[in-house]
N, C-alpha and C positions, 0 to 999 in steps of 0.2 A: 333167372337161374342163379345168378351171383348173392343172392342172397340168403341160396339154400346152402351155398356152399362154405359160407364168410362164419370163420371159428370162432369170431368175437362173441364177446357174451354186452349184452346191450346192459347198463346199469341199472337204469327205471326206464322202464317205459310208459311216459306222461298220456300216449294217446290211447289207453287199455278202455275202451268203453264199457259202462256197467251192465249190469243186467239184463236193466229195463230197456237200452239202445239195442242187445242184441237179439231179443226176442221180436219176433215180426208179428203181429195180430195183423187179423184180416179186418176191415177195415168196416164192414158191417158189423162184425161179430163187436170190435169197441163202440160201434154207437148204439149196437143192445146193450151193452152195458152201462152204460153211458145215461141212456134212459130208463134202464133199470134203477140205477141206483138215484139218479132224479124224481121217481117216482114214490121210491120208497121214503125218501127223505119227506119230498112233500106230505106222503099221508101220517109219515110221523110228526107232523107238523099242525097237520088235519087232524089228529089224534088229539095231540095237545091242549089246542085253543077247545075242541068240545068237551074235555073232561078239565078244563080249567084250572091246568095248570101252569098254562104257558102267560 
């Protein structure tokens, strides 16, 4: 409770986490993505070497 009540103004606060720490995924839903975008990659990859360009 003492810190709801304390009128100090804090200067910087160094431990502000970004974005990405405060967003929670569910942990199935990032390894669909996860292997979604593995997948894509490799057939861009697969794409590549057969129209020979890579």
């Amino acid at each position: 409770m003492s810190r709801y009540l304390d009128a100090r103004r804090p200067e910087v606060s160094t431990d502000t986490p970004d974005i990405a720490t405060t967003i929670r995924t569910n942990p199935r839903v990032k390894a669909i993505l996860w292997s979604t975008g593995a997948a894509m990659l490799g057939l861009v990859v697969i794409a590549l070497i057969v129209s020979n360009v890579f």
